[in-house]
C-alpha positions in Angstrom: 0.0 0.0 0.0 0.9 3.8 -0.6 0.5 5.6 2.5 -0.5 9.3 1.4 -0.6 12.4 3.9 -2.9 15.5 2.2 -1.9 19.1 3.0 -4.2 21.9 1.4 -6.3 24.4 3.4 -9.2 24.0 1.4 -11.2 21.4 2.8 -13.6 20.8 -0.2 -10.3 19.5 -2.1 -8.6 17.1 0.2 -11.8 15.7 0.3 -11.9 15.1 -3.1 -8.2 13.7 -3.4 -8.6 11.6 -0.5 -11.5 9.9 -2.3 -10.3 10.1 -5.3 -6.6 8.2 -4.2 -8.8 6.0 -1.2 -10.8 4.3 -4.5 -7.8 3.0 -5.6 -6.3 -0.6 -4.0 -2.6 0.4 -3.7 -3.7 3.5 -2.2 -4.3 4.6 1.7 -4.8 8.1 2.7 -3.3 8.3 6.5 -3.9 11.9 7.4 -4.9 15.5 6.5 -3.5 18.8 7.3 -4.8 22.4 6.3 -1.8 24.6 7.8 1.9 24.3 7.9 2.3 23.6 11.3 -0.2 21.0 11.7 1.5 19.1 8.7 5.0 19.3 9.5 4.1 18.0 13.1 1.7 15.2 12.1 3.6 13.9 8.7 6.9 12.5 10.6 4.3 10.9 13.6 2.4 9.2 10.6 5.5 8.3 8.4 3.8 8.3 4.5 5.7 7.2 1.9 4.0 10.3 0.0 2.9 13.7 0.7 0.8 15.8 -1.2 1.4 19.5 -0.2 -0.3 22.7 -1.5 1.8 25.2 -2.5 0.4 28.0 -0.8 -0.7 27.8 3.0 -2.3 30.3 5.5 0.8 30.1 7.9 3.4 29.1 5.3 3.9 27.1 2.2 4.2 23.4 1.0 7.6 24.1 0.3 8.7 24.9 3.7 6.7 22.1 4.3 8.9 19.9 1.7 11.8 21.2 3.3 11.2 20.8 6.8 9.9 16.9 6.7 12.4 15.4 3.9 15.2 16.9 6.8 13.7 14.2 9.1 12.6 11.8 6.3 15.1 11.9 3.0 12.6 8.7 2.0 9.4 10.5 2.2 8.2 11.5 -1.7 6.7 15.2 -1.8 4.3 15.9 -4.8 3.3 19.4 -5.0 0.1 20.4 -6.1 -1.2 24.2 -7.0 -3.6 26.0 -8.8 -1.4 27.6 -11.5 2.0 26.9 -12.4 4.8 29.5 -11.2 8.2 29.3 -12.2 9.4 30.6 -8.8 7.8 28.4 -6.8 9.0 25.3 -9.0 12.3 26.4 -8.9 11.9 26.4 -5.0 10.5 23.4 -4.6 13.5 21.3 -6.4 15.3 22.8 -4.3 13.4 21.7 -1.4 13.6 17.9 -3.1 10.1 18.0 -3.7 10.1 14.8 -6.3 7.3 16.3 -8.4 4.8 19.4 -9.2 1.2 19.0 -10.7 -1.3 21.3 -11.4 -5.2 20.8 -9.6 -6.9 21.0 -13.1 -4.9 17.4 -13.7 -7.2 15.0 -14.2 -7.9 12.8 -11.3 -6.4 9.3 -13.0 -3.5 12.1 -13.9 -3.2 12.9 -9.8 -3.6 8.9 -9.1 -0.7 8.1 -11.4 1.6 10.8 -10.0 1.1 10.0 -6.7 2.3 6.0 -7.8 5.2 7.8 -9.9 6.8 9.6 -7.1 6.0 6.8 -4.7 8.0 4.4 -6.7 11.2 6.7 -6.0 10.7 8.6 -10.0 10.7 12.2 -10.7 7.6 13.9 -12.2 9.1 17.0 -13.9 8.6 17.1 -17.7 11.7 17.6 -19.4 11.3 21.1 -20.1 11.1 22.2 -17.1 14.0 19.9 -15.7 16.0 22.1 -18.8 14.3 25.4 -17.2 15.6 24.3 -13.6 19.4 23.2 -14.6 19.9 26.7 -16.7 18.7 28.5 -13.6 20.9 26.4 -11.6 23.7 27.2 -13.5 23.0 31.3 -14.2 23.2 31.2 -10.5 26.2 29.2 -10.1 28.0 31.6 -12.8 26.4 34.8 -10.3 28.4 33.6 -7.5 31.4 33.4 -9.3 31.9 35.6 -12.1 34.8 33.4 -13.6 32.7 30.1 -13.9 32.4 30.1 -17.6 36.4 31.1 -18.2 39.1 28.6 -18.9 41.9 28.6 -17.0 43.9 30.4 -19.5 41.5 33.0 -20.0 41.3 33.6 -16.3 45.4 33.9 -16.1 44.9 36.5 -18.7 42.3 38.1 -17.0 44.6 38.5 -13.8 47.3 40.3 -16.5 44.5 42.6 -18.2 44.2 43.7 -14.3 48.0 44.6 -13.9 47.8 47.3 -16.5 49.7 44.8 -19.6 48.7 45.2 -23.3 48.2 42.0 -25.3 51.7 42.1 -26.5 52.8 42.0 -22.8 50.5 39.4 -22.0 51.8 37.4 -25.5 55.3 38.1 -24.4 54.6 36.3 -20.7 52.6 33.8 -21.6 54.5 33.3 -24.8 51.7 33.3 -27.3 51.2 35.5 -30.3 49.6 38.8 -30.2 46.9 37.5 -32.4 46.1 34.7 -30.1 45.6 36.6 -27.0 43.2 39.3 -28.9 41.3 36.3 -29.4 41.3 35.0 -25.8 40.1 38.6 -24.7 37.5 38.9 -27.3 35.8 35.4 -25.7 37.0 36.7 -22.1 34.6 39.5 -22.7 31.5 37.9 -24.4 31.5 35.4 -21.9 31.8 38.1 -18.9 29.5 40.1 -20.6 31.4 43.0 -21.3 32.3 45.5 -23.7 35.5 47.1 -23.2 39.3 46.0 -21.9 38.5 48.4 -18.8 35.6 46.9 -17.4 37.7 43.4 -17.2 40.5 45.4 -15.6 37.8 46.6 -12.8 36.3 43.3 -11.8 40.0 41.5 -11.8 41.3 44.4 -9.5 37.9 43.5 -7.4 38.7 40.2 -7.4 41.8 40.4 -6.1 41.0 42.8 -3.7 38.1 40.0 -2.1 40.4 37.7 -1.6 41.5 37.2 2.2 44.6 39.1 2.5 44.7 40.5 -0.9 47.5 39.0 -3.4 50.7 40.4 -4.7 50.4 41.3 -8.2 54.2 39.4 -9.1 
């Protein structure tokens, strides 16, 4: 048997999923909850293997929610259900490990069938928005450092654009040709995003200067 916990402050619709999910053999509705609280202190007492959480609660949201219980039980499956879809809070609940994210105007053999996807330990994101999630992951990841996307060469020529030397410096140290290192700088800047030598010069001088204890420029 499934052992489902519903969380939705509506009580008109957890009446309807839990009959709609208690008509079904494999399936056994164990508890209700129509606040945060009430659900992140019930689910772990109850121990479903899934929970289906609202998004949006009076005292919270399912993704708190999500959050909170899979810290307590990593095995416990969270399918998130809301009335229209919102980027930000799909994003958010990922992140939370929810393992997937339906909308209520699913049909109810749709719901039934999620609930026994996510039960059996599979994802239920559509591959769009699995592609959505990893690019955000990854604009982030390139926010918190500015230098994700550069090579390693381009970042050592990066450092030397911030000590003042022309490309013919740089292709003197580094012993490459003038031509070459144009080159690196013209990537360096489309994948910074930038438009001129001097902006390049300004973020490696800020780099440097975040770094504990600063670094000597020889």
């Amino acid at each position: 048997m499934i052992r489902v916990f519903l969380v939705d402050d509506h009580e008109v619709v957890r009446r309807g999923v839990a009959a709609l999910l208690e008509a079904e053999d494999d399936i056994e509705v164990v508890g209700e909850a129509g606040t945060a609280e009430s659900a992140v202190a019930r689910i772990p007492a109850l121990k479903p293997d899934v929970a289906v959480l609202d998004v949006r609660l009076p005292d919270g949201s399912g993704v708190d929610v999500c959050r909170e219980v899979r810290s307590r039980m990593p095995e416990l499956a969270c399918l998130m259900l809301t009335s229209y879809a919102d980027e930000e809070a799909l994003f958010n609940a990922v992140m939370a490990g929810a393992a997937g994210y339906v909308l209520k105007q699913i049909h109810g053999s749709d719901l039934v069938g999620a609930v026994r996807t996510v039960a059996a330990g599979q994802s239920l994101l559509d591959p769009r928005t699995t592609a959505t999630m990893l690019q955000r992951l990854r604009d982030q990841a390139a926010h918190k450092d500015p230098l994700a996307a550069l090579t390693d060469q381009e970042r050592h020529i990066l450092e030397l654009i911030g000590e003042g030397m022309t490309n013919r410096q740089i292709g003197e140290r580094l012993f490459l040709a003038e031509k070459t290192v144009k080159n690196y700088v013209s990537n360096l800047l489309a994948k910074l995003n930038m438009q001129r030598r001097t902006q390049v010069a300004a973020l490696a001088a800020r780099l440097k200067a975040d770094q504990p204890g600063g670094r000597d420029a020889g």
